[in-house]
C-alpha positions in Angstrom: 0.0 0.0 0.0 1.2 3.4 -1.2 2.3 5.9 1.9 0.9 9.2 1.4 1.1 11.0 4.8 4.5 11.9 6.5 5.1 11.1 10.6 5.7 14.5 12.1 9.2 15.6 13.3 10.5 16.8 16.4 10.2 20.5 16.5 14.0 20.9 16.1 14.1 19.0 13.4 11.1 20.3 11.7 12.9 23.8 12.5 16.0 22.6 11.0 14.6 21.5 7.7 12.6 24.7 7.2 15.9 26.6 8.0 17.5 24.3 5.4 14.5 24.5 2.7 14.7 28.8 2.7 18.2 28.7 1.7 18.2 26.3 -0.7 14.9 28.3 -2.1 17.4 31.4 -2.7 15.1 34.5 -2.9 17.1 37.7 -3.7 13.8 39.8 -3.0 12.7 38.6 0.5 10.3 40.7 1.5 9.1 42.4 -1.2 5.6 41.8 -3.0 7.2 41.1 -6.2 10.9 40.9 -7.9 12.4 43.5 -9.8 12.2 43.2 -13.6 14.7 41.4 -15.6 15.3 41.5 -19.4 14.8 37.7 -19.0 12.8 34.8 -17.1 14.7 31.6 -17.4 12.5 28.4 -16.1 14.9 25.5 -15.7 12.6 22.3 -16.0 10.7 21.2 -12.8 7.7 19.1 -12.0 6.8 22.0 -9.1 3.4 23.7 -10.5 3.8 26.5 -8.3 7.4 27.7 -9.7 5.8 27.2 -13.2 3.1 29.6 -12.5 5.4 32.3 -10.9 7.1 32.3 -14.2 4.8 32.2 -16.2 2.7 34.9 -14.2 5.6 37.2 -13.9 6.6 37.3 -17.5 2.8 37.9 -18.5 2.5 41.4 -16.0 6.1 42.5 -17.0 5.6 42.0 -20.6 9.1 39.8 -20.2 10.5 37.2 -22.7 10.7 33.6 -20.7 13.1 31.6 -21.6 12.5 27.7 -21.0 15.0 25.7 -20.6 14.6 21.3 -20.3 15.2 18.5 -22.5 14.3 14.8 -21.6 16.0 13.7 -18.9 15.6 11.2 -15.6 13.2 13.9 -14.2 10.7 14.1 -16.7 8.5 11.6 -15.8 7.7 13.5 -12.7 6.7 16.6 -14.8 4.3 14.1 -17.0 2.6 13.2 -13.7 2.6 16.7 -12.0 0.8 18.2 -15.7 -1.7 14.8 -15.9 -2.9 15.2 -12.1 -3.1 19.2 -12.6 -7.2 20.0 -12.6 -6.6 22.6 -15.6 -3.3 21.4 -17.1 -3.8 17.9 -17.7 -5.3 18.4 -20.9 -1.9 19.1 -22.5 -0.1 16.6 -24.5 3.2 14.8 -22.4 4.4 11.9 -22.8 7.4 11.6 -25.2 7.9 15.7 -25.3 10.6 17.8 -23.5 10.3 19.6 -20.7 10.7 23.2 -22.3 7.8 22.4 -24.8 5.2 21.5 -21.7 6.0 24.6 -19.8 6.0 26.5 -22.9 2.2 25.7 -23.9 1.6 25.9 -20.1 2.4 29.5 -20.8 0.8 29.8 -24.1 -2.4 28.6 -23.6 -2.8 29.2 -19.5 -1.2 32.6 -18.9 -1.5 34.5 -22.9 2.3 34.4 -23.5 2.6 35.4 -26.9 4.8 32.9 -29.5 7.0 35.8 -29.8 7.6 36.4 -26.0 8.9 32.9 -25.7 12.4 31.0 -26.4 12.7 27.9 -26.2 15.4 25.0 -25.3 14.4 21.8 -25.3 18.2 20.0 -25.5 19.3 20.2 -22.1 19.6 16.8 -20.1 20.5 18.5 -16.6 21.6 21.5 -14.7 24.3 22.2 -16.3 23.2 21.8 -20.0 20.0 24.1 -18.8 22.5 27.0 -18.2 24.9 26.9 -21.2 22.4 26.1 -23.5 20.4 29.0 -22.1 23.4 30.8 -22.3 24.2 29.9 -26.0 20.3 30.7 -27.1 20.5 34.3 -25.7 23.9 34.9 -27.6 22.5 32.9 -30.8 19.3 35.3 -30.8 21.3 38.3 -30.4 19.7 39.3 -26.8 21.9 41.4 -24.6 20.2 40.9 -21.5 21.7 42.7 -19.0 19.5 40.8 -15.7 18.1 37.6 -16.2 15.7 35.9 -13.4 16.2 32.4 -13.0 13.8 29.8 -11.7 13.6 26.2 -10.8 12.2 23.7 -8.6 13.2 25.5 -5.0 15.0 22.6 -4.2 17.2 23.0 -6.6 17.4 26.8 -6.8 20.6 27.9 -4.9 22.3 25.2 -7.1 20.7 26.0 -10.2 22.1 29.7 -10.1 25.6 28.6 -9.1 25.7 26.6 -12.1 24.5 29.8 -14.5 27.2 32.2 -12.8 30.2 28.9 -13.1 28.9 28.1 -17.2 28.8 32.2 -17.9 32.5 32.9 -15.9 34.5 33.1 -18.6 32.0 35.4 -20.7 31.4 38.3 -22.0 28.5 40.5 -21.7 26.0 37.8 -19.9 23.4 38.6 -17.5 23.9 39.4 -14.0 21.2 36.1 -12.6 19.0 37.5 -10.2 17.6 34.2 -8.1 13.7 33.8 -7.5 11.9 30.6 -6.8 8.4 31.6 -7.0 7.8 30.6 -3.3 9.4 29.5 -0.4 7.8 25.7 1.0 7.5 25.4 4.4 6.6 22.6 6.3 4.3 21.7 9.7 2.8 19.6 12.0 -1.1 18.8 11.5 -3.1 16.4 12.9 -2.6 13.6 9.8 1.5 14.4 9.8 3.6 16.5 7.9 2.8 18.8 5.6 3.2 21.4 3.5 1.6 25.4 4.9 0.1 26.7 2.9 -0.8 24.0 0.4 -0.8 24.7 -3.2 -1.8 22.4 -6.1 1.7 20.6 -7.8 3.7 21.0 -5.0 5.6 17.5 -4.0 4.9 14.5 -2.0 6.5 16.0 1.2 8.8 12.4 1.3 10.1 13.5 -2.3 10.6 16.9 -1.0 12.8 16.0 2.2 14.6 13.5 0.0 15.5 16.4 -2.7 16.4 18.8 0.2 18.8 15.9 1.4 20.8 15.4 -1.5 21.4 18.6 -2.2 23.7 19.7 0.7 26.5 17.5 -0.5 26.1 18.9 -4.3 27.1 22.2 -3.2 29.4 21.5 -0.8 33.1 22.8 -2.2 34.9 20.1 -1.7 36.3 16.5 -3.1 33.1 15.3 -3.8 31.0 18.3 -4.2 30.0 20.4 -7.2 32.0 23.8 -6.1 35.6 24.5 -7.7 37.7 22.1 -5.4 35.3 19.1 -6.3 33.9 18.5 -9.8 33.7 22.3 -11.2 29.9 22.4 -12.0 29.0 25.5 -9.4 31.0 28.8 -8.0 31.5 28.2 -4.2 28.1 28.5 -2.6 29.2 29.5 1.1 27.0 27.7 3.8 26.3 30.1 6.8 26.6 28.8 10.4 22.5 28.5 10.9 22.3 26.1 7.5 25.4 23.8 8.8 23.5 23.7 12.3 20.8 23.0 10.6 22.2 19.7 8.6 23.7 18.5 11.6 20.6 18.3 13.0 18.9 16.8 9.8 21.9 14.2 9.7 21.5 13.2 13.2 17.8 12.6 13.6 17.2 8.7 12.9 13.5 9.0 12.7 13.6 11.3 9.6 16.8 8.5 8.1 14.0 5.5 8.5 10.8 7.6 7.3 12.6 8.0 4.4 14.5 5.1 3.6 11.1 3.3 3.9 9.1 5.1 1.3 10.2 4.9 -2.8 10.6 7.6 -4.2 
């Protein structure tokens, strides 16, 4: 039988992975109502609704283009799902297309985005091909963007912008990446376990999310086996601040969370 409720956590530990899950979300305008404008909205491929109606909503009121970025990769199946269980989306067309194209008629025919307001990339196998394919499209079209605004699943944001500013190092005249996830999750205790306040339709199953959340702390770790420039080269150094390493020690040492999640498949 499938599990769809999560136990609750400790409070520390449920304090500890909210800490964790706002600074992975990076959100260079927290606080404000809305983010600046940008010459550019670049959606990296995710299966979280919520990021692909920020985007899509904030390049319809700024009149922005919005770049989508996502190929086929080992992620894409849980795009497919997230569009077929979506009340309005789930009459789009999935199976066997890229990433880039769903979002893209997400935008067309759900938020008015004109043909001509959108780029598309559809190539891109991960998050490092999303960047300097992105990259490559803006210089192949001739657009000088001088701020772009990227986007992705929050899990995945912090890393996601390391890897644009590491692919765009060595050249000349890219954007200066602004970082916005949409929303920042944040998880609680109810009655039935844990779970996601508020709720929003397309968000993950909270296992999915805590096991993202997980694996990314040693991706951007800059060392031997990390991502950053003393590891394998994908990111800049991402510098962890003293309440996020609190934070993961906490997460690391708290067995209840190891065996919730090692029993669910994710």
């Amino acid at each position: 039988m499938q599990i769809t409720t999560f136990p609750a956590l400790p409070e520390t530990t449920l304090a500890a992975a909210n800490t964790l899950g706002e600074w992975l979300a990076q959100n260079d305008f927290a606080g404000k109502s809305t983010p600046v404008r940008a010459d550019v909205v670049i959606l990296a491929g995710n299966a979280v609704m919520p990021t692909i109606d920020a985007a899509c909503a904030l390049a319809a009121a700024q009149n922005t283009p919005l770049l989508v970025t996502g190929g086929v990769g080992h992620s894409t199946t849980f795009l497919y799902a997230a569009v077929a269980r979506h009340p309005r989306y789930n009459v789009l067309q999935t199976t066997g297309r890229s990433e880039a194209a769903i979002m893209a008629d997400i935008g067309r025919h759900f938020w008015n985005l004109e043909d001509s307001q959108l780029l598309i990339e559809d190539k891109s196998r991960n998050c490092g091909e999303n960047a300097r394919f992105s990259v490559d499209l803006l210089l192949s079209q001739g657009i000088k963007a001088k701020t772009a605004m990227v986007m992705q699943d929050p899990t995945m944001q912090r890393r996601t912008v390391a890897t644009f500013a590491r692919v765009s190092q060595q050249c000349t005249d890219t954007p200066h990446w602004l970082s916005w996830p949409g929303f920042t999750p944040r998880l609680c205790n109810m009655a039935a376990g844990l779970a996601f306040q508020p709720q929003q339709e397309g968000q993950w199953p909270v296992d999915r999310y805590l096991s993202l959340m997980m694996g990314e702390v040693p991706r951007l770790r800059d060392d031997a086996t990390g991502y950053g420039p003393k590891g394998r080269d994908f990111l800049v150094h991402v510098d962890f601040t003293p309440a996020v390493d609190a934070a993961w020690q906490v997460l690391i040492a708290d067995e209840t969370l190891a065996a919730a999640l090692a029993s669910r498949s994710l």
